[in-house]
ZAGU-856571 format. One record per atom (N, C-alpha, C, CB): x, y, z; residue in one letter. Coordinates in steps of 0.1 Angstrom, whole numbers, padded with zeros to 4 digits. Atoms other than C-alpha are relative to their C-alpha. Last residue first. Glycine has a CB too. Layout:
# residues N
@xx:X yy:Y zz:Z type:a
...
This chain:
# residues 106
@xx:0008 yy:0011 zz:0003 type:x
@xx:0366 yy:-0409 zz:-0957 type:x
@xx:0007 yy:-0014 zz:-0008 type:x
@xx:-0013 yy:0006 zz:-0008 type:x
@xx:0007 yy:-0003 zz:0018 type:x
@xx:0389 yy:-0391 zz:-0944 type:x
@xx:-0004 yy:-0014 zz:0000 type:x
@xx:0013 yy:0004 zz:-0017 type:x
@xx:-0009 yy:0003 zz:0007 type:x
@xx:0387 yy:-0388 zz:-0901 type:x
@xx:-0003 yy:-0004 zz:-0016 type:x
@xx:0005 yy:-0010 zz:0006 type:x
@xx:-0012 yy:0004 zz:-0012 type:x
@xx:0380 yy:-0360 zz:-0898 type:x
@xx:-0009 yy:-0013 zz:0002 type:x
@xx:0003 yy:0012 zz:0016 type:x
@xx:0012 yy:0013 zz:-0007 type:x
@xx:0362 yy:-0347 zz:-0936 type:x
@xx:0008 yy:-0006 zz:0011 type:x
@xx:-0006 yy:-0014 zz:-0012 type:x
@xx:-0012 yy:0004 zz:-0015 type:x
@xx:0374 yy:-0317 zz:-0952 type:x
@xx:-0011 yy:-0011 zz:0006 type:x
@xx:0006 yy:0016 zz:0015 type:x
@xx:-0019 yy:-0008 zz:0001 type:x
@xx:0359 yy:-0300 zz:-0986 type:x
@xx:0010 yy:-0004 zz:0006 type:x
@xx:0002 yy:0015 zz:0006 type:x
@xx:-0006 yy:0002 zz:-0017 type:x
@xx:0325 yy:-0322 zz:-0986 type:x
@xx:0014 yy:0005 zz:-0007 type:x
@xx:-0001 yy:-0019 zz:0009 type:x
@xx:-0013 yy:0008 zz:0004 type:x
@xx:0306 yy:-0306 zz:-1020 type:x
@xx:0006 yy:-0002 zz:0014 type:x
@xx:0011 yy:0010 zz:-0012 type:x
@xx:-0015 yy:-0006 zz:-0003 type:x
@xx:0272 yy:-0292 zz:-1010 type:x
@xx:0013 yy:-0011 zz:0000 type:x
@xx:0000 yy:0006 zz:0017 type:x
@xx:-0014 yy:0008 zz:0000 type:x
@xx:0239 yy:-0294 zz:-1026 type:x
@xx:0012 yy:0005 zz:0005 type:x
@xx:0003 yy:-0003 zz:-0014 type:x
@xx:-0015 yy:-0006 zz:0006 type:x
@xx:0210 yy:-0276 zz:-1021 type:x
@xx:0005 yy:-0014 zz:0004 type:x
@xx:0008 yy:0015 zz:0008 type:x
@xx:-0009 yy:0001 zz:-0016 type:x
@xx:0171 yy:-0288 zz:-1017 type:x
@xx:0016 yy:0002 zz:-0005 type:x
@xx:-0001 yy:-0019 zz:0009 type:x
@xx:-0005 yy:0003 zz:0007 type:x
@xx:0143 yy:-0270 zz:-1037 type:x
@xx:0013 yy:-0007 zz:0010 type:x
@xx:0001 yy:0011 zz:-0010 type:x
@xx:0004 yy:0001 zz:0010 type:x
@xx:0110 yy:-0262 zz:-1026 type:x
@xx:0008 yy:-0006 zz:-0007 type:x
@xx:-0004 yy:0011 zz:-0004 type:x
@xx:-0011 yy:-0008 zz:0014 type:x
@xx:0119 yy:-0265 zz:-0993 type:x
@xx:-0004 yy:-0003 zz:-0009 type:x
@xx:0014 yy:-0003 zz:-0003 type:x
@xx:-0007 yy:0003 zz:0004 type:x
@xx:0086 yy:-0281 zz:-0965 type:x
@xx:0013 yy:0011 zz:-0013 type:x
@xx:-0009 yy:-0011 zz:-0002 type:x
@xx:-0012 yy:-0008 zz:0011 type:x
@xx:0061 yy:-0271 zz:-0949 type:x
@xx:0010 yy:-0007 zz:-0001 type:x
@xx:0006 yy:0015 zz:0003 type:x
@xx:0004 yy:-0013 zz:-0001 type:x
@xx:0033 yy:-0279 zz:-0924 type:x
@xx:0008 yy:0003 zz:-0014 type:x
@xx:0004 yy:0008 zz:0014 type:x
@xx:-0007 yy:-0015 zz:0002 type:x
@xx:0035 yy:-0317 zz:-0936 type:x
@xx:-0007 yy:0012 zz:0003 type:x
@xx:0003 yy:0003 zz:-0013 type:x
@xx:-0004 yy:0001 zz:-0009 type:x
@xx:0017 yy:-0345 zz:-0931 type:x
@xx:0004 yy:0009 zz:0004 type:x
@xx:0006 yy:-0007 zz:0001 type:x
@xx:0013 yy:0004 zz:-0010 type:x
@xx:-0011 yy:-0347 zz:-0958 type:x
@xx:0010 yy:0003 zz:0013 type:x
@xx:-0009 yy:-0019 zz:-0002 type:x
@xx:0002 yy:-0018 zz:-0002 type:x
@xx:0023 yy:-0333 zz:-0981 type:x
@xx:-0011 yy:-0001 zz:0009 type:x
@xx:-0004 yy:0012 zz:-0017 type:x
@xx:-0010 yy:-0010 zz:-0012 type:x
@xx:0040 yy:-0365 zz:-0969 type:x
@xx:-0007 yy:0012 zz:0003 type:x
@xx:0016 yy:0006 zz:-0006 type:x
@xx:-0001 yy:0005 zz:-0019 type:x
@xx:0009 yy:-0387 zz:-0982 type:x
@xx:0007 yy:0009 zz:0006 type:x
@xx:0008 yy:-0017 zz:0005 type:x
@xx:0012 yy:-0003 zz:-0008 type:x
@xx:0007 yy:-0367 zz:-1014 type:x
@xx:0000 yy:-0004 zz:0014 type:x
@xx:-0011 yy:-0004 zz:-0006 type:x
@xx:0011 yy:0012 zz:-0002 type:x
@xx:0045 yy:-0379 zz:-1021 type:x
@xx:-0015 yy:0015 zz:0004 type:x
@xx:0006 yy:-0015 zz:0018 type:x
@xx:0005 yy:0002 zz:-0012 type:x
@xx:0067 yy:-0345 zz:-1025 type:x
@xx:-0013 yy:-0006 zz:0005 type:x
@xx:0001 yy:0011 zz:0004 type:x
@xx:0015 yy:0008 zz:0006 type:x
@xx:0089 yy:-0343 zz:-1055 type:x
@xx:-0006 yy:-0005 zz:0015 type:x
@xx:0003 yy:-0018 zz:-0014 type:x
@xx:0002 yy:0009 zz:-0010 type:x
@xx:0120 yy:-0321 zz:-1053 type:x
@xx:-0016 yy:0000 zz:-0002 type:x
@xx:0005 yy:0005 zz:0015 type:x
@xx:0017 yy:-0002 zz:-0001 type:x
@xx:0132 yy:-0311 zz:-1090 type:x
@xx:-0004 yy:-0008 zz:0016 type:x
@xx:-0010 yy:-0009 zz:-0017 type:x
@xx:0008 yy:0008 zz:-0010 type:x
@xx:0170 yy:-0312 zz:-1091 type:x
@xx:-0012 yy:0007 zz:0002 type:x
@xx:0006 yy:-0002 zz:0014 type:x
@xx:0010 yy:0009 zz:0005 type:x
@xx:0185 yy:-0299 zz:-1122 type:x
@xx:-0006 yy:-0009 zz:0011 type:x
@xx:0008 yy:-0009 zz:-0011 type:x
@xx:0008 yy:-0002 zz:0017 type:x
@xx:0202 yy:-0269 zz:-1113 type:x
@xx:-0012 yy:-0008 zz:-0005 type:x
@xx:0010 yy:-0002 zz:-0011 type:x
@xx:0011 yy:-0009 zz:-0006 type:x
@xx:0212 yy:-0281 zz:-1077 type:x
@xx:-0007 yy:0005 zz:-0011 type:x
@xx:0006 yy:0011 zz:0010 type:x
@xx:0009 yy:0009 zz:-0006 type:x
@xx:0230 yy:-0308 zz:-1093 type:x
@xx:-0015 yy:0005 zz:0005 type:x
@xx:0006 yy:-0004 zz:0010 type:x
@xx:0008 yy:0004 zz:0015 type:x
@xx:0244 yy:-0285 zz:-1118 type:x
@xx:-0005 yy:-0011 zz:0007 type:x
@xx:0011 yy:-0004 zz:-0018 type:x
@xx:0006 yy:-0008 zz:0010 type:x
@xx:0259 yy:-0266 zz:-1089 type:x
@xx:-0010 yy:-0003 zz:-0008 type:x
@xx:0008 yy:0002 zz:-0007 type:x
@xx:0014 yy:-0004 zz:-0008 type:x
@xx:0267 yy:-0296 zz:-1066 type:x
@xx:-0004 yy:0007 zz:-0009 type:x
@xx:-0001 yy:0008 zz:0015 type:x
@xx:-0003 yy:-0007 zz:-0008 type:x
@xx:0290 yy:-0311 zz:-1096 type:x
@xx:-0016 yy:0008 zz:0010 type:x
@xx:0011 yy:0009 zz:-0008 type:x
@xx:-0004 yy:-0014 zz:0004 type:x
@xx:0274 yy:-0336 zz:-1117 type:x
@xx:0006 yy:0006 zz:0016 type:x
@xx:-0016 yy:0010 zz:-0007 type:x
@xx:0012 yy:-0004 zz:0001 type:x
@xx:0274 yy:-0376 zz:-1100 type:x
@xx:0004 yy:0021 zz:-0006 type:x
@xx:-0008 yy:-0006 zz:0018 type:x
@xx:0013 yy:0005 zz:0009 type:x
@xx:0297 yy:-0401 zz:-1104 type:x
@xx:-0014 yy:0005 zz:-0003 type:x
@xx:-0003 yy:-0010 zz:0004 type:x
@xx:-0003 yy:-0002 zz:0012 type:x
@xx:0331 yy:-0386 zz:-1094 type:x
@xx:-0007 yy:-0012 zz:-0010 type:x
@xx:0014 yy:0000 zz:-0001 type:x
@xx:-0004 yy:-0009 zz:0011 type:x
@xx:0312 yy:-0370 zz:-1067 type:x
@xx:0005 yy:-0001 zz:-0013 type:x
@xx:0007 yy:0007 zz:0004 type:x
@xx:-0012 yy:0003 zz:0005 type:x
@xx:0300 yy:-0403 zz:-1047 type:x
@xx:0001 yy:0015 zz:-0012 type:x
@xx:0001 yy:-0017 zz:-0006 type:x
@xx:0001 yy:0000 zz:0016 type:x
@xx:0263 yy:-0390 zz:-1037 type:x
@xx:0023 yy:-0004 zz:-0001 type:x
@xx:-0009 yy:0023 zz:-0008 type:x
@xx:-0011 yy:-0006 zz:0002 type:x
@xx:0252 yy:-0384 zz:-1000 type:x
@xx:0005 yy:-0009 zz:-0013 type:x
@xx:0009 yy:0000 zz:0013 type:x
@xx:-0005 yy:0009 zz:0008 type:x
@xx:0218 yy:-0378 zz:-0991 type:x
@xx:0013 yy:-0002 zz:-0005 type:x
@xx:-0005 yy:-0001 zz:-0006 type:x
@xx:-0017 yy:-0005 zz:0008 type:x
@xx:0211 yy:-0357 zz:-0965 type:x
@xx:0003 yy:-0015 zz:-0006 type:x
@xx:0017 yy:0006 zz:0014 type:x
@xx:-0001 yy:0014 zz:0008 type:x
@xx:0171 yy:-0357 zz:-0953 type:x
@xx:0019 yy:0006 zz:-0006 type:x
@xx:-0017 yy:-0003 zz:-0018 type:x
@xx:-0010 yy:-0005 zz:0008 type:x
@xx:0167 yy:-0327 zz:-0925 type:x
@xx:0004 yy:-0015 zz:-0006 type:x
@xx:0013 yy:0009 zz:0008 type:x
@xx:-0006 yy:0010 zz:0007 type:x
@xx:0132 yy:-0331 zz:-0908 type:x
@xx:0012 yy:0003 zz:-0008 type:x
@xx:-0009 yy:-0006 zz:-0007 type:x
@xx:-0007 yy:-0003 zz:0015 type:x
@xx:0121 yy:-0302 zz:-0882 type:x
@xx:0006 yy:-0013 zz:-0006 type:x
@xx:0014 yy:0011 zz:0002 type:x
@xx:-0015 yy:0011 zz:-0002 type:x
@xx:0094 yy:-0309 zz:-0856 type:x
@xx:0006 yy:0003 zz:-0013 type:x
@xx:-0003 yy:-0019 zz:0002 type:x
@xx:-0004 yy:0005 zz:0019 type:x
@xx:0069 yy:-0280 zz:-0849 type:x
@xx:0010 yy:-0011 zz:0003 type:x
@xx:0008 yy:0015 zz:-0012 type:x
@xx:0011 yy:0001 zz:0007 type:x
@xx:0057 yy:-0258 zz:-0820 type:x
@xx:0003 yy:-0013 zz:-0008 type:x
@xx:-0004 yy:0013 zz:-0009 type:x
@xx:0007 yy:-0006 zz:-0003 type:x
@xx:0091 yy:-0253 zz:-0801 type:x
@xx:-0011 yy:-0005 zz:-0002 type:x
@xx:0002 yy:0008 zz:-0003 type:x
@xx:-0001 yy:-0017 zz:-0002 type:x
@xx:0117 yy:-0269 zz:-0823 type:x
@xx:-0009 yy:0004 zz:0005 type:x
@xx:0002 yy:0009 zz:-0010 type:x
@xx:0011 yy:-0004 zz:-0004 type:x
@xx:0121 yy:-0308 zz:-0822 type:x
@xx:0006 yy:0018 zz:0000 type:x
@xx:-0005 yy:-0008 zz:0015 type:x
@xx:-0007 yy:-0009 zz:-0009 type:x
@xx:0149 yy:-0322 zz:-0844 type:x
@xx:-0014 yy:0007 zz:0005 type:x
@xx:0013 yy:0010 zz:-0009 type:x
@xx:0015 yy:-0001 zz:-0004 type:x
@xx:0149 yy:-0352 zz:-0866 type:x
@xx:0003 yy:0011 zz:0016 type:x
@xx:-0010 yy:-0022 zz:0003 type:x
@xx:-0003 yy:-0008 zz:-0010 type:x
@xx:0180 yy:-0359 zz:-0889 type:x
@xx:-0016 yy:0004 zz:0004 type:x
@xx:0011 yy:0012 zz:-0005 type:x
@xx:0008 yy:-0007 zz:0001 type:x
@xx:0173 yy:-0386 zz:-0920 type:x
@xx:-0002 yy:0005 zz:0013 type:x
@xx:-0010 yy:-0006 zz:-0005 type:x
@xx:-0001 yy:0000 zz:-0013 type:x
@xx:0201 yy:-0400 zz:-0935 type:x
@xx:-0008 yy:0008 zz:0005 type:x
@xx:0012 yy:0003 zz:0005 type:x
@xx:0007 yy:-0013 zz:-0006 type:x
@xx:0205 yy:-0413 zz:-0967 type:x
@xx:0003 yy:-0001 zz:0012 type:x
@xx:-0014 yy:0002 zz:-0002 type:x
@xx:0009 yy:0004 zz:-0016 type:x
@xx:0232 yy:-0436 zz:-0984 type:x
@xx:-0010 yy:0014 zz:0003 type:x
@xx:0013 yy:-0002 zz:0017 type:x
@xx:-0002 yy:0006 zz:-0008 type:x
@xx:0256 yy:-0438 zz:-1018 type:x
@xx:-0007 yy:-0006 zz:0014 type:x
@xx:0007 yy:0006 zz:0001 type:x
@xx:0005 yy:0001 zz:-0007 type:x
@xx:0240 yy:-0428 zz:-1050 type:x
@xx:0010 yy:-0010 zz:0013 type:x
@xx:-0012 yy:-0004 zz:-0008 type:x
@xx:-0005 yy:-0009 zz:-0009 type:x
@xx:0266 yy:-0418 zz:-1076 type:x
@xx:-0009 yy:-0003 zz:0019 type:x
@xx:-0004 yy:0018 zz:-0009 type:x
@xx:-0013 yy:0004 zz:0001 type:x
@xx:0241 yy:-0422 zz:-1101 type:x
@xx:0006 yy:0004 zz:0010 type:x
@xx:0005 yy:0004 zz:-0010 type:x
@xx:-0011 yy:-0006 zz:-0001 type:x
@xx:0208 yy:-0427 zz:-1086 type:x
@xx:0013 yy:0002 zz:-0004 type:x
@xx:0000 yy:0000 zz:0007 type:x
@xx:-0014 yy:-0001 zz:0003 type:x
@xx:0196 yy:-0462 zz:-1087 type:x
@xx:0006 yy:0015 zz:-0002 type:x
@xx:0004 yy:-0009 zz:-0012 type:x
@xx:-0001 yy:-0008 zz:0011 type:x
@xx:0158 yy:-0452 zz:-1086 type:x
@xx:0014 yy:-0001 zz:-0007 type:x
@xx:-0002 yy:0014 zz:0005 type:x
@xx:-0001 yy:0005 zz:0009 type:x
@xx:0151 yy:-0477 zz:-1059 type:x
@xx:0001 yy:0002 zz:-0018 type:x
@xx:-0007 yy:-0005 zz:0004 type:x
@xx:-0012 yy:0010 zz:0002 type:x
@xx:0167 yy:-0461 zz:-1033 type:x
@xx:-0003 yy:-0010 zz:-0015 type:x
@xx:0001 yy:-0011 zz:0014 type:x
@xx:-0014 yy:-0008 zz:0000 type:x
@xx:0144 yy:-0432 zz:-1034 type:x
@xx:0014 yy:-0011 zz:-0010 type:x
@xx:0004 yy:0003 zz:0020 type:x
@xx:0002 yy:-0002 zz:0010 type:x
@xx:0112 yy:-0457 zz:-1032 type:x
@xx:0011 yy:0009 zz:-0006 type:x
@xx:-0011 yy:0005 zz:-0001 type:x
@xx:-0006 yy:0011 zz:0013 type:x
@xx:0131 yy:-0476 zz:-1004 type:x
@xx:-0005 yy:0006 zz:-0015 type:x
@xx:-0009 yy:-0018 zz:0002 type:x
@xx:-0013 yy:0004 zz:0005 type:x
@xx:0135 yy:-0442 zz:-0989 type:x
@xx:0002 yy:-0017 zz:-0011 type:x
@xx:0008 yy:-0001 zz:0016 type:x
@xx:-0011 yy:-0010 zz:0008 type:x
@xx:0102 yy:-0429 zz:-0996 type:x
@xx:0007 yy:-0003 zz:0000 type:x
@xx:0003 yy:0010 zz:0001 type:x
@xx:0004 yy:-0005 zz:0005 type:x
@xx:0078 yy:-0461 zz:-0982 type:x
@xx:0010 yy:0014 zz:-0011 type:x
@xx:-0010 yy:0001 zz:0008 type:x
@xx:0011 yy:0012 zz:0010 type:x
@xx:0085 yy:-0474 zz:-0952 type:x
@xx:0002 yy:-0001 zz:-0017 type:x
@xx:-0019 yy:0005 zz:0001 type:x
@xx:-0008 yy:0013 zz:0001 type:x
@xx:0112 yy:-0451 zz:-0938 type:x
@xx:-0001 yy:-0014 zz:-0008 type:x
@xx:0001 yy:-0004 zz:0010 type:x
@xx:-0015 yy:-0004 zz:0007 type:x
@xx:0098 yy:-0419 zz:-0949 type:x
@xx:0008 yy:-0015 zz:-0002 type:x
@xx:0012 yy:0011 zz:0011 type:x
@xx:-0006 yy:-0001 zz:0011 type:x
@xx:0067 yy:-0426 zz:-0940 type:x
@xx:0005 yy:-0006 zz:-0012 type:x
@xx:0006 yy:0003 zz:0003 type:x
@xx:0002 yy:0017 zz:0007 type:x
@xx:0073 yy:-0442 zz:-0906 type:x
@xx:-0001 yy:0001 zz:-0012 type:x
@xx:-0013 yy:-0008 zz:0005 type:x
@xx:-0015 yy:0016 zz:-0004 type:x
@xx:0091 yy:-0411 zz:-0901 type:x
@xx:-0005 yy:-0010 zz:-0004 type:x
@xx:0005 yy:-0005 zz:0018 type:x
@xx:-0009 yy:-0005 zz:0010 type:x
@xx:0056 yy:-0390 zz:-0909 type:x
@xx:0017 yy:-0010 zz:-0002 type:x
@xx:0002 yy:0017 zz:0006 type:x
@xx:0008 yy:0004 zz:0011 type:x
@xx:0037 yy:-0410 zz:-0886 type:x
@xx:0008 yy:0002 zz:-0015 type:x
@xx:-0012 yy:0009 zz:0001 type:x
@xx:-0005 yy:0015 zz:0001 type:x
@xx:0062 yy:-0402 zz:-0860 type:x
@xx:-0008 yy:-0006 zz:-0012 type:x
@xx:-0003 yy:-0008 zz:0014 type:x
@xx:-0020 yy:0001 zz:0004 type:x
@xx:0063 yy:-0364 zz:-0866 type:x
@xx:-0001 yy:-0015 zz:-0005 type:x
@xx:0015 yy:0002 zz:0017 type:x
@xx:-0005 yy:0010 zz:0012 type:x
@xx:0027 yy:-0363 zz:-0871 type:x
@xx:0011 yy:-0007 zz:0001 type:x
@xx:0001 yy:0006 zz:-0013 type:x
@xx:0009 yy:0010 zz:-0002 type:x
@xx:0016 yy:-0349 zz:-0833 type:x
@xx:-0001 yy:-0011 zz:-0017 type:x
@xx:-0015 yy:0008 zz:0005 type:x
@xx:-0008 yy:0011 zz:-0012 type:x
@xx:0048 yy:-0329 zz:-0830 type:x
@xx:-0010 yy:-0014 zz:0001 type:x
@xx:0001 yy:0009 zz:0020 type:x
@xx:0008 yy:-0003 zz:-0018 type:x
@xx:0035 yy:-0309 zz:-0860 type:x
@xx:0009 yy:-0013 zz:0003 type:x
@xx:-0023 yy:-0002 zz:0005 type:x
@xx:0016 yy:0006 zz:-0001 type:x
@xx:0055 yy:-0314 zz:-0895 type:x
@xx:-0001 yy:0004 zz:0019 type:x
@xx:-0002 yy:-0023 zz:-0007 type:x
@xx:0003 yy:-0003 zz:-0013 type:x
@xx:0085 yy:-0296 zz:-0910 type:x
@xx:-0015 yy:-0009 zz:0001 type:x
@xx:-0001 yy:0017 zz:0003 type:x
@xx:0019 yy:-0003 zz:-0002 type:x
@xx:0104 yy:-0302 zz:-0939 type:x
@xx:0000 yy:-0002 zz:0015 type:x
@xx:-0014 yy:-0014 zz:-0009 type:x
@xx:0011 yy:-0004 zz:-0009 type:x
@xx:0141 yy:-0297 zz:-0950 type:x
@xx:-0014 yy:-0001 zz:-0002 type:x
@xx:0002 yy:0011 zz:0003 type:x
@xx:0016 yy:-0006 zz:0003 type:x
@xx:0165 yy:-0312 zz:-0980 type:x
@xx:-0007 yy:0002 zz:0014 type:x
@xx:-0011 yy:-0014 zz:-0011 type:x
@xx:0003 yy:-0008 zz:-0013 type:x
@xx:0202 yy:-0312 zz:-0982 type:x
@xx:-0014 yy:0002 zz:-0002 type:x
@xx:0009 yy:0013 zz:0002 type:x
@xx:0006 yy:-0002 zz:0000 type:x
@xx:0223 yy:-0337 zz:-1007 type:x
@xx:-0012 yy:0009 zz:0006 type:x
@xx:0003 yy:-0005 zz:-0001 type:x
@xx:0006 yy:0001 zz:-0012 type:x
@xx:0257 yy:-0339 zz:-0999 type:x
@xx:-0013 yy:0007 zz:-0009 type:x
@xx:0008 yy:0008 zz:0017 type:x
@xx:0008 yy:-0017 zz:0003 type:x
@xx:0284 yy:-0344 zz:-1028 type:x
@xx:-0018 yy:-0002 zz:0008 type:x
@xx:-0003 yy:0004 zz:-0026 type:x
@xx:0013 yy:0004 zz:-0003 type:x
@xx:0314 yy:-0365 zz:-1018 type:x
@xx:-0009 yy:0012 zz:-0002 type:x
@xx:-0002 yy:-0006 zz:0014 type:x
């Protein structure tokens, strides 16, 4: 499996706005790209001090999609106007990671 990894941040007073989003709106637009390799997202939500952190992981069947490397090479992240109205910040680029061990296998 090959894990997708993207971060953004928004105030405590978007967060939810922001989520609705994502959920509305980016993931079905995501999903409707067919993706090769495209399995599921998952969208991690984490308060830190000031700020709320978002971690998107998408997870990709490997022997349908390039290796992380040449994933991470050719991935361009594209960031709706609406999100970036939400957003403090966000990654420019998001990494890829190959799953090595997995309890119990997938």
């Amino acid at each position: 499996m090959i894990r997708r990894i993207w971060r953004s941040y928004t105030t405590p007073d978007n967060a939810d706005a922001y989520e609705r989003l994502v959920e509305n709106l980016i993931f079905p637009a995501i999903e409707g790209l067919r993706l090769p390799g495209y399995q599921n997202m998952e969208l991690l939500r984490r308060v830190a001090d000031d700020e709320v952190e978002f971690i998107w992981v998408m997870n990709f069947d490997a022997s349908k999609r390039p290796s992380a490397r040449k994933a991470e090479a050719e991935d361009h992240v594209s960031v709706p106007r609406a999100a970036q109205e939400l957003l403090i910040r966000w990654d420019e680029r998001a990494t890829f990671y190959e799953t090595r061990q997995a309890r119990p296998p997938n």
